[in-house]
N, C-alpha and C positions, 0 to 999 in steps of 0.2 A: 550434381550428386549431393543429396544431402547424407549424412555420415551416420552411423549408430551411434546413441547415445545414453547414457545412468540418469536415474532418479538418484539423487542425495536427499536420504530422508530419514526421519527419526521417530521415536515414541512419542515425543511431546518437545516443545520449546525450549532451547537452556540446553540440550545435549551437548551441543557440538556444531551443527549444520557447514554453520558457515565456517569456521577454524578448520574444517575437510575443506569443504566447497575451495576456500582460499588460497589454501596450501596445495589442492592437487591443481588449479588454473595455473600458479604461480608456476609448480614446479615442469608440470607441462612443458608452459611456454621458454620456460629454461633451456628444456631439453629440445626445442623447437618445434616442439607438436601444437598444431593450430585446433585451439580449444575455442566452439562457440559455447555462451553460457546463457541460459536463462533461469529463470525464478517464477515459480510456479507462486500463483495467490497474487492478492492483490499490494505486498510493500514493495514501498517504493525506497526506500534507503539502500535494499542488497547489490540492487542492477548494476549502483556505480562504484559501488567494490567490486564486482565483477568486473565492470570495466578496468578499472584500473589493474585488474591482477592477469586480465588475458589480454587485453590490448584490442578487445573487439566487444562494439554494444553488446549489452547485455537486453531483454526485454522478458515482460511479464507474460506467462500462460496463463488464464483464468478460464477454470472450465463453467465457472457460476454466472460469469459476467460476457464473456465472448461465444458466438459460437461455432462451430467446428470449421467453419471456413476461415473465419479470421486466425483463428490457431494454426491452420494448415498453411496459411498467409504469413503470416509469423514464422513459422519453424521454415522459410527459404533465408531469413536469413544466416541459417547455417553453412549455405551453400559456399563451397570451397574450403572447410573447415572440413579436419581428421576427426573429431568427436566432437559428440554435444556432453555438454554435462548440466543438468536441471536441477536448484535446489529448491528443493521443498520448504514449505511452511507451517507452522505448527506440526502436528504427529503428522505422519502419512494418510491415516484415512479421515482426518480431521475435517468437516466442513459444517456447512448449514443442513437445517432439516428438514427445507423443503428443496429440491432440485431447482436449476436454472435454468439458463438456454445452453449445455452439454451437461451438465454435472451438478454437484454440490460447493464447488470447489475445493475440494480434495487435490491433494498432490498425488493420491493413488488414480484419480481419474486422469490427469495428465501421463503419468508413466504407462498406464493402458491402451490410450488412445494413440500415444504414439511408440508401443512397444518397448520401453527404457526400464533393462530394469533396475531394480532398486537395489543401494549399497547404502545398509542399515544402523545409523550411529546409535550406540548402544552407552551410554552413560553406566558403567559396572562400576562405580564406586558402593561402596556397602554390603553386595553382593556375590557370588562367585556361580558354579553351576546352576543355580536357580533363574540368572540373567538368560539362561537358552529355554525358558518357558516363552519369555519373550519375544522369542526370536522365533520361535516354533507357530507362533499365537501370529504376526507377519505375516511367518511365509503362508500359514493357510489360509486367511482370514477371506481374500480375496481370488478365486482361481486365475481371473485375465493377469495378476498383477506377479509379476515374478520375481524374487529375492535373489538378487546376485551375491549377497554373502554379509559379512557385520564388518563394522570400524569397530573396534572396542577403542573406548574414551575412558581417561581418569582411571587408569590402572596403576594400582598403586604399590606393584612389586612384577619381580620376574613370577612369582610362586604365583600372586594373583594370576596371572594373565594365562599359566600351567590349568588353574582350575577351572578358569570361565572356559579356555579352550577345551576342556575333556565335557566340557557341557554340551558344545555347540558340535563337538562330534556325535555325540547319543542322540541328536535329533538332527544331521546331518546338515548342517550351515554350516558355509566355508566363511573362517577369520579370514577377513583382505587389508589386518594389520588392527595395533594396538598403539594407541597413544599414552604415553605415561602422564598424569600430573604433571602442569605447567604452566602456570596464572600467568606467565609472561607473554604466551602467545593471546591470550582472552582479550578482548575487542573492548574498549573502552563503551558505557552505553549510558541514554540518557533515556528522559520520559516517554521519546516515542520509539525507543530504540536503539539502536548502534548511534553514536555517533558519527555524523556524514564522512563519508569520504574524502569530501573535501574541505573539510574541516582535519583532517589528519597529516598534520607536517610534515609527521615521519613516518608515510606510508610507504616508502619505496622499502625501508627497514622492517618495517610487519611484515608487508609480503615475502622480501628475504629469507625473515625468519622461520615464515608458518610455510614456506616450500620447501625449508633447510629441514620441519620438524617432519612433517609430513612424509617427504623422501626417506626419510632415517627409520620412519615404521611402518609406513604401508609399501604394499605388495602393488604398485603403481601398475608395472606390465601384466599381473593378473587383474587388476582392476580395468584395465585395459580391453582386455582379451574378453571380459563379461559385457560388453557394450555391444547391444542390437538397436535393429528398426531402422537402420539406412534404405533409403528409398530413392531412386533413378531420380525422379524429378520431383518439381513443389510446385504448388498450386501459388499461384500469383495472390500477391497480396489484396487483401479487402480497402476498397479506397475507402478512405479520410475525409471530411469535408473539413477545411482549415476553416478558422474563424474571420480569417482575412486573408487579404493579397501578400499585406504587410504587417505583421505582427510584433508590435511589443512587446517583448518578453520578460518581466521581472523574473532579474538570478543571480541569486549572492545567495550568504548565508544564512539570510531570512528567508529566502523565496527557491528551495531547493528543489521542490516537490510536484514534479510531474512525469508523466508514463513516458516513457519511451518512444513507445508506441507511437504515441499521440505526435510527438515531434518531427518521429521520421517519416508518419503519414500525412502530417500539413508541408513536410519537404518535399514530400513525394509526389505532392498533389498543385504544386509549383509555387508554395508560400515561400517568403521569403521572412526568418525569423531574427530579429531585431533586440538582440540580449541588452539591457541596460538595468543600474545597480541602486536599488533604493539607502542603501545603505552607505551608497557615497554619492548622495545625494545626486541625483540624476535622476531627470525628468525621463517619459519615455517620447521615443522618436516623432518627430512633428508628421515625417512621412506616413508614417505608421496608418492602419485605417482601425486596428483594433487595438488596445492593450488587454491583455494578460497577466494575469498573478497570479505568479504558482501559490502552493502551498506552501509551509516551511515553519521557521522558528520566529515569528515576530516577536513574541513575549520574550524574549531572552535577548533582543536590540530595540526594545519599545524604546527606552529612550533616544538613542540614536534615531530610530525614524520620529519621533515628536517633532527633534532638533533638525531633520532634513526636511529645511521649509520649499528648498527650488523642486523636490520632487513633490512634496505633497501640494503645490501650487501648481505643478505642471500637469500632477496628474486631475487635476478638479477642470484646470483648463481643460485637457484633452476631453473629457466626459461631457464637454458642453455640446460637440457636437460628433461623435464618436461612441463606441460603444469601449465599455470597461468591465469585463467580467473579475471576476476575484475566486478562487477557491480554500477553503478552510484558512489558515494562515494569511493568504491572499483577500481574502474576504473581510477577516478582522480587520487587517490593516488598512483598508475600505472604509471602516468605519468611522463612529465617534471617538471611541474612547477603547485604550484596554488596559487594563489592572493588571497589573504587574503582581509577582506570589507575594512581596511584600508590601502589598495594597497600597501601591502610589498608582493615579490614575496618569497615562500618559495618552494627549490628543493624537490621535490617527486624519485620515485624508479628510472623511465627513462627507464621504461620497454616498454613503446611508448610516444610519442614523444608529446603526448595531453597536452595543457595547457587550463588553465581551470581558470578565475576570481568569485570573489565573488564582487569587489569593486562597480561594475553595476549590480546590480543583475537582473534578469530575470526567471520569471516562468514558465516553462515546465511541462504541469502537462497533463495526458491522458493516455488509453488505446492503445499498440502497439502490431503491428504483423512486424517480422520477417523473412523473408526468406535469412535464411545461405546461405552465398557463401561458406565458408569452415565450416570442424566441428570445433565446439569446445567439451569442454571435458563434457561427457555424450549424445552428438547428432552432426550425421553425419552433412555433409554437404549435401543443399537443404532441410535441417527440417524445419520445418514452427512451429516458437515459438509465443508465447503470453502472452504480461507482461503487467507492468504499470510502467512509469514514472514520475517523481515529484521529481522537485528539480533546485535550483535558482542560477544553477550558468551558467555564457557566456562562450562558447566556444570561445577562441584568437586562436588556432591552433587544427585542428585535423586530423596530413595530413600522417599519415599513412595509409596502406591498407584495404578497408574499411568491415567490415566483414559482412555486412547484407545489403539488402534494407530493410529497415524499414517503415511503415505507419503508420497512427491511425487509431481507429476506423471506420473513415468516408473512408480509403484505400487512404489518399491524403497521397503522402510521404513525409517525415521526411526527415529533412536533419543531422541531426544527424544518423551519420549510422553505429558508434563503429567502433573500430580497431583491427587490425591484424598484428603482426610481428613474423616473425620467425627467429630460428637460428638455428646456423652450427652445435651445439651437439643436436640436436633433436629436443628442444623445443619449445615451443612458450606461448606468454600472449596475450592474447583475454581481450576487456570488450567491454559495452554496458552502456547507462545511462538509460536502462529501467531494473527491476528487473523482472526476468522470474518466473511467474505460472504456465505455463502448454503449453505442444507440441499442437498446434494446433489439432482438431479434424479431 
């Protein structure tokens, strides 16, 4: 049985999302209730706050990037869980302007497709009844999409919270709770985001706090009671092709950044995944027939990986006769060289020739399609992949062989086009600075 389930979603970015999102898993799960959680769009940072705050994977919906079987494939893992609860990304009807394979990637095309509706955090700081134009402008905008009611966030008295409430009666939204100001519970963040999860010492005490705040102002059992689109059974998951039997996996605090999805579909598909730590120097598994690099934060441990010479020896071995893919993060550290924001250059593996700064920074941030010139490891060459990129650092060099044409969304190409080099005992290292979702449909 999979369960009915809420869109958590907002007007734009910076509301609130996940301060809700966090505090109703946490408090949930307090109270015993088995909350599945996913995250609509393609970041990859929320999944494992949700994990850690319901005690159950979290994974991504993308309606731009997946299409409607892999989604359906996806939402079993609900199964055995009392609710779902989906947090949105950017505003609600937020996406690209040309559609994909289901959508735009809207978090409204997810709360439609699977019937969830939407509990609308509303940021009413500086405002009073004119925040229910807002909320009126919502509930119509879309008719599949249905308004379960507001969070009001950052309210900054009882009188406040009187006025926005006589707003949102005159155009009949129901308040399912008001949060007052409180900088205490707000999520420490860096350049691509939240800072990680696991990167948070005292995350057992956030969660604590944002289910103690959350409990104290929203209407949880009415929040509750507005949850649809449970459905008898789920469509079996879309298979994975792993990149190998055996996979090396870089994961630490540099290498944090990859889908969910993607791990429990190469587990599911009989890989066996081989976590080992660039940053404490550790080479990846001899067993291994592929290595892997996630994404993540390398420019903020460049030096630490310069100075890990067994890993970046082990990993040049391995690429002799083995394949070594890299993504964004994973990719730089691949490289020659990367610049650090206060322009010290620090050596990477030199498994391609990329150098890569932080001292200028620049934002690359969008939906990307792919069409392989050669394969890399888990998809031939000519597949047509589909990711998302984000991430602020200049290319100075990237003049190896280029292993993709790349676009965005709108099909203008990329000049970022990832690399390819090969060698004389068999192998090669491949990366890209977009993180892959899914084979094109």
């Amino acid at each position: 049985m999979i369960p009915p389930g809420l869109m958590i979603s907002a007007p734009a970015s910076g509301t609130g999302k996940t301060t809700l999102m966090l505090g109703l898993l946490a408090a949930l799960r307090a109270q015993g209730v088995t909350v599945q959680p996913f995250k609509s769009g393609p970041d990859y940072i929320d999944p494992a706050f949700h994990t850690a705050a319901s005690g159950r994977a979290s994974f991504n919906l993308d309606s731009w990037s997946m299409n409607r079987a892999r989604i359906d494939g996806l939402i079993g893992n609900a199964e055995g869980a009392e609710l779902i609860l989906g947090e949105g990304s950017m505003g609600l009807f937020d996406g690209v302007a040309i559609p994909g394979a289901c959508g735009n990637g809207a978090s409204a095309d997810i709360a439609a497709m699977m019937g969830w509706p939407v509990v609308l955090v509303l940021d009413v700081s500086g405002a009073a009844q004119s925040v229910a134009a807002t909320a009126l402008g919502f509930k119509t905008m879309r008719p599949d999409v249905t308004l379960a009611g507001v969070v009001l966030n950052r309210v900054a008295s009882p009188r406040h919270e009187t006025l926005v409430r006589v707003g949102m009666e005159q155009v009949g939204v129901k308040v399912l709770g008001a949060l007052p100001r409180r900088k205490e519970v707000e999520m420490p963040e860096r350049h691509l985001g939240l800072v990680q999860a696991g990167e948070q010492e005292n995350m057992p005490q956030i969660l604590a706090e944002a289910a103690a705040f959350v409990a104290a102002h929203v209407d949880i059992d009415a929040l509750r009671a507005a949850a649809m689109g449970g459905v008898e059974s789920h469509v079996a998951p879309a298979i994975i092709t792993p990149p190998g039997q055996r996979i090396a996996l870089a994961q630490d605090r540099a290498f944090a950044f990859v889908y969910p999805h993607l791990l429990a579909g190469w587990r599911a598909a009989g890989a066996e995944v081989l976590p080992f730590s660039p940053l404490a120097d550790e080479k990846p598994d001899d067993s291994a027939d592929v290595c892997w690099l996630a994404g993540g934060y390398p420019e903020l441990h460049a030096g630490t990986l310069a100075a890990a010479t067994v890993f970046r020896k082990g990993l040049r071995d391995f690429a002799q006769t083995r394949p070594v893919h890299g993504e964004c993060g994973g990719y730089m550290a691949m490289g020659a060289g990367i610049v650090d924001a206060d322009g010290v250059r620090h050596e990477m593996a030199g498994l391609l020739r990329l150098e890569t700064s932080f001292a200028k920074r620049k934002m690359h941030l969008g939906y990307r399609k792919a069409d392989l010139n050669v394969g890399i490891p888990g998809y031939d060459a000519k597949a047509r992949l589909r990711g998302h990129e984000f991430h602020y650092a200049s290319i100075l060099e990237e003049p190896d062989a280029p292993l993709a044409h790349i676009t965005d969304s709108n099909d203008v190409t990329v000049a970022e086009t990832g690399s390819l080099r090969r060698f004389e005992g068999g192998g090669q290292a491949s990366g890209t600075f977009f993180h892959l979702i899914a084979e094109a449909p």
